[in-house]
C-alpha positions as CSV (number, residue, x, y, z in Angstrom):
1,X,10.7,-20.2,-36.5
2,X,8.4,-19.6,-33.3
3,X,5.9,-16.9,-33.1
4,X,6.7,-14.0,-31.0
5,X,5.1,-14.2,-28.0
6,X,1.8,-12.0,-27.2
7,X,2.5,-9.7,-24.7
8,X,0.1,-10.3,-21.3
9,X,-3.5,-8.8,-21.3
10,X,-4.6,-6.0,-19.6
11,X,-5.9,-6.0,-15.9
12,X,-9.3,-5.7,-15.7
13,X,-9.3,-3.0,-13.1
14,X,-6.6,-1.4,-10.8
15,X,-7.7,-0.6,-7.4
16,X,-6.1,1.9,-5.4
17,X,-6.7,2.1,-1.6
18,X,-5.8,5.4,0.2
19,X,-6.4,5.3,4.0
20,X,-7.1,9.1,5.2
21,X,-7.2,10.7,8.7
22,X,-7.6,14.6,9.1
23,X,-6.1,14.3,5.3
24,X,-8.4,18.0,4.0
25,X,-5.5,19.6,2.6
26,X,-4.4,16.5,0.7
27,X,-7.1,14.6,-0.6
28,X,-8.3,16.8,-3.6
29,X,-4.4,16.2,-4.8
30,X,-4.1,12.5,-3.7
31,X,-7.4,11.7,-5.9
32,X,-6.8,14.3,-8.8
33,X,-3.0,12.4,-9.3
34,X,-4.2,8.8,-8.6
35,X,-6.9,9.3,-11.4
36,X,-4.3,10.8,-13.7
37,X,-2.3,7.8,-13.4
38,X,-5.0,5.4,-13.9
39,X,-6.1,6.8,-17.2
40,X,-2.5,6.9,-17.9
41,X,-1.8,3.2,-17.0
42,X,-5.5,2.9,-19.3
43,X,-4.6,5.0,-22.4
44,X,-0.8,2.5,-22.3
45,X,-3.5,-0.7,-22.5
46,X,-2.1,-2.0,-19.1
47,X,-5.8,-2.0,-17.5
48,X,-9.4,-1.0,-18.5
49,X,-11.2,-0.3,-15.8
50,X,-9.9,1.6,-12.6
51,X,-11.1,2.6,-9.0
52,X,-10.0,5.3,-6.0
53,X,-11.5,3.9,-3.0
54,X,-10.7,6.0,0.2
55,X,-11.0,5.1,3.5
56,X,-12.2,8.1,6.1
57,X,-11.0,6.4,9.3
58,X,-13.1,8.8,11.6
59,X,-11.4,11.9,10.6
60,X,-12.1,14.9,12.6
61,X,-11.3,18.1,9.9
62,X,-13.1,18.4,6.1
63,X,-12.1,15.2,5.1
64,X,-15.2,13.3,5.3
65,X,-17.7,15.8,3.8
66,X,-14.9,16.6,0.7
67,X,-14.4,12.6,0.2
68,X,-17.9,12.5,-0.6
69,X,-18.3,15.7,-2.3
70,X,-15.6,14.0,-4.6
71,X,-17.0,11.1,-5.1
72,X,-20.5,12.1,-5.8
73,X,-19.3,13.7,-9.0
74,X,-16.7,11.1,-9.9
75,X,-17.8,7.3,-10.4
76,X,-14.5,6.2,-9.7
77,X,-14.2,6.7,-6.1
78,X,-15.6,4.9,-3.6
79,X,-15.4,6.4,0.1
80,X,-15.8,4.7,3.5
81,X,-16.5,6.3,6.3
82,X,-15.0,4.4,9.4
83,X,-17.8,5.5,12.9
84,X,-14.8,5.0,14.8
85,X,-11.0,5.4,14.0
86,X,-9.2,2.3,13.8
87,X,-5.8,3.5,13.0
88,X,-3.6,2.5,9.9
89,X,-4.4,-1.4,9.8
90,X,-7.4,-1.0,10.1
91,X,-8.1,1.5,7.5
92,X,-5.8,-0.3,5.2
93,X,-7.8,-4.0,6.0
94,X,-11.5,-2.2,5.2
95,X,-10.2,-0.8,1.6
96,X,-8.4,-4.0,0.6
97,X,-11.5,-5.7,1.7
98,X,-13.5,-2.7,-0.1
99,X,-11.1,-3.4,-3.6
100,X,-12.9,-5.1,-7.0
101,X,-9.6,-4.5,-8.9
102,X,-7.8,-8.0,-9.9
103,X,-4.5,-5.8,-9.0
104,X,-4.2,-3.5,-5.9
105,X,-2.3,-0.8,-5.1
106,X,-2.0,1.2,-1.4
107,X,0.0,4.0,-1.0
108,X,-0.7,7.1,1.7
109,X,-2.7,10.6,1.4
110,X,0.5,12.5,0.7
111,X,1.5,10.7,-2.0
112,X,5.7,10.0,-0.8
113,X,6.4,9.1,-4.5
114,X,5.9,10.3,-7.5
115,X,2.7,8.3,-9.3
116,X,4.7,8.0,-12.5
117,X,6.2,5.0,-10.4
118,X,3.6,3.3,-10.5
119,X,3.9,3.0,-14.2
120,X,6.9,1.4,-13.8
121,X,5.5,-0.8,-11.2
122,X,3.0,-2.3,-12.9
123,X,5.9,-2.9,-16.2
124,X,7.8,-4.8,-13.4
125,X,5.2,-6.7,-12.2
126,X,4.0,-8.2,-15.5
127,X,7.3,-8.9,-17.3
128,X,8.9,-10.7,-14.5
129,X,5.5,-12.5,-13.4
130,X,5.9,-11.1,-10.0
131,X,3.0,-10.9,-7.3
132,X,3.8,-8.0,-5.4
133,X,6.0,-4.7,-5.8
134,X,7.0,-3.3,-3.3
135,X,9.1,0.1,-3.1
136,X,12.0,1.6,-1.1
137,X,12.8,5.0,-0.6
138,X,16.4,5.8,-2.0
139,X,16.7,8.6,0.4
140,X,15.2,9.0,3.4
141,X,17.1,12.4,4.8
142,X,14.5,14.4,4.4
143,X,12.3,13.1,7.6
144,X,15.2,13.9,10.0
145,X,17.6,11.5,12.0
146,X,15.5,10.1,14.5
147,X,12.6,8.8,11.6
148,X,15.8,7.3,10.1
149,X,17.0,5.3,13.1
150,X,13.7,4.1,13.8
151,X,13.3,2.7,10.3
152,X,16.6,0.8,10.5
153,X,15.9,-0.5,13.7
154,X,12.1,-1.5,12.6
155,X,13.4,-3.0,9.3
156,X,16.9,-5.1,11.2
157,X,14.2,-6.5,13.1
158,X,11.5,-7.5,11.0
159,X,14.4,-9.4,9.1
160,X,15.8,-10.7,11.9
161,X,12.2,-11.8,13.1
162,X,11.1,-13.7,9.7
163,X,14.2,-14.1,7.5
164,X,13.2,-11.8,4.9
165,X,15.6,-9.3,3.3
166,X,12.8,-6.9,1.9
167,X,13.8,-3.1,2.4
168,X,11.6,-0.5,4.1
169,X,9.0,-2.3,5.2
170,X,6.6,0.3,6.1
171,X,6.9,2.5,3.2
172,X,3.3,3.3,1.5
173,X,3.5,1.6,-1.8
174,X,2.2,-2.3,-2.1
175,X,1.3,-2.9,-5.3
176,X,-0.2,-6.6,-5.2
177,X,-2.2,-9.2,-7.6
178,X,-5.6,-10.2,-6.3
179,X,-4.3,-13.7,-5.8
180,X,-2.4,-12.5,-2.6
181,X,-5.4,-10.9,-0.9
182,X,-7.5,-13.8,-1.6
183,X,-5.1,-15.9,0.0
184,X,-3.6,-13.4,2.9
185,X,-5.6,-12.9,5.9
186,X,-4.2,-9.7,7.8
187,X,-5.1,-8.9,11.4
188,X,-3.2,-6.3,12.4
189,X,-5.0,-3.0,13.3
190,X,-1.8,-1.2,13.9
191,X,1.1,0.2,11.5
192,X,2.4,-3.5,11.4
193,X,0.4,-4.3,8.9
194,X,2.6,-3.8,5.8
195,X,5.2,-5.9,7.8
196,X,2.4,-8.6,8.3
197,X,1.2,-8.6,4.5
198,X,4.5,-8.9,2.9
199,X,5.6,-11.8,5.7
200,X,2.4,-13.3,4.6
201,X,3.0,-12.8,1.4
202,X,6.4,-14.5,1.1
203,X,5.8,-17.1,3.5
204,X,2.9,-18.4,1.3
205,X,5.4,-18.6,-1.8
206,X,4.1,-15.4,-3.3
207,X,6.9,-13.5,-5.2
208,X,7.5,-10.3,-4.2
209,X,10.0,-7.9,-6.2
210,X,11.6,-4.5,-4.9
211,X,12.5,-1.1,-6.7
212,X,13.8,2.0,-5.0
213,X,11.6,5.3,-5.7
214,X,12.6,9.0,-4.9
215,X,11.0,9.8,-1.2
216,X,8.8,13.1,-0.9
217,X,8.2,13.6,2.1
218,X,5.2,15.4,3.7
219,X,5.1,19.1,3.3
220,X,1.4,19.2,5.0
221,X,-0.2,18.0,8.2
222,X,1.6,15.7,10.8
223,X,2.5,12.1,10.4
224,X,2.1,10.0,13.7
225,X,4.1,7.2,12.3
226,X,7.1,7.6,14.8
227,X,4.8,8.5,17.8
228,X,6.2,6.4,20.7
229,X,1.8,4.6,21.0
230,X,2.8,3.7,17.3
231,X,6.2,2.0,18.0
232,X,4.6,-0.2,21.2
233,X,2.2,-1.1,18.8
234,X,4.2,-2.3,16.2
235,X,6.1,-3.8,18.9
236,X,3.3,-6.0,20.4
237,X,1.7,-7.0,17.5
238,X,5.1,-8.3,15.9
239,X,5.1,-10.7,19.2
240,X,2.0,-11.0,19.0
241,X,2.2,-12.7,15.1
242,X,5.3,-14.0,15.1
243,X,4.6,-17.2,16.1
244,X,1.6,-17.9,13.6
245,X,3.9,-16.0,10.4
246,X,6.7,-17.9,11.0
247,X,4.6,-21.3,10.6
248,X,3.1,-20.1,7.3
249,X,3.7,-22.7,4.8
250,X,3.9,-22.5,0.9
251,X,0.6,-22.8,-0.9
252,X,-0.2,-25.6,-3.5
253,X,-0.1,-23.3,-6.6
């Protein structure tokens, strides 16, 4: 009779990157819940070690000056200040870079899911040996009909550009192994950039697994995700990449 087998060990440290611009009324909660679920995640013997690094891209309100009043009395998070803003890719590129955690998980200052999901996540994404999770919103009524048409539209074509069937592409929760940001190499500076890393992703033979989450949307501040600027950018950026994505062969793993 064979021995059970042992279940996987822990991760040594879970990184989680929050991009923040003009984020002051959300940033005490977004770091106060992320911790919560990292000593959660910790006291469940999933990781041992855990991190909140937040990325200040040039913000022009309280967030700065309360990032670092934060982490000057918590050891945990790690702030960087951008001097100029360089907009969601951007932000998101200088935490991943920024990251020590052997896994990674990004997700937005208003926190659109409830972080109890991320337990779950990270039970996914050991017992089925995946690389990446990444969510879908079950519902997305709550943002209003033209948010909704957009994210169809955006999502038809990012399939119809790379042959992927993944859901919701820009929704803020990636959970991903370190083994995919060693490997991916992301150079998009606009809101493409979650397209681009799970295209990467994929395209390199990383596995990538999908759950749907209930959406929250936010309650506080403005979102400039369907700003027309935004959508041209997303636009010229896909053209811009499609060429070199689309070439992306398997690696030798």
């Amino acid at each position: 009779m064979s021995e059970p087998l042992s279940p996987p060990p822990p991760f040594t440290r879970l990184s989680i990157v929050i991009p923040m611009w003009n984020e002051q009324e959300y940033i005490h909660r977004s770091v106060r819940v992320c911790t919560e679920a990292c000593e959660r995640l910790s006291a469940a013997g999933f990781i041992l070690d855990h991190e909140i690094v937040v990325v200040d891209d040039a913000s022009t309100d309280d967030t700065a000056a309360l990032a670092d009043a934060i982490a000057a009395s918590d050891p945990h998070v790690l702030v960087i200040h951008h001097p100029v803003n360089r907009k969601l890719g951007g932000s998101i590129k200088t935490g991943l870079a920024a990251a020590t955690g052997d896994l990674v998980l990004y997700t937005d200052a208003d926190l659109p899911f409830d972080m109890l999901e991320l337990d779950r996540a990270v039970r996914i994404l050991r017992t089925y040996e995946a690389d990446v999770v990444s969510a879908f919103r079950h519902d997305r009524t709550g943002e209003g009909p033209r948010r909704a048409v957009y994210s169809w539209v955006y999502n038809w074509l990012i399939q119809l550009s790379f042959g992927t069937r993944l859901r919701d592409i820009n929704f803020a929760f990636k959970l991903v192994r370190r083994e995919v940001l060693d490997a991916v190499q992301l150079r998009s500076e606009g809101s493409f950039v979650d397209a681009e890393l799970l295209v990467r992703a994929q395209r390199l033979g990383f596995s990538v697994v999908q759950i749907g989450v209930d959406y929250f949307p936010r309650s506080r501040g403005v979102s400039t995700l369907s700003s027309a600027g935004v959508i041209a950018g997303i636009v010229r950026e896909l053209k811009d990449l499609r060429t070199e994505l689309r070439s992306l062969k398997p690696l030798d793993r």
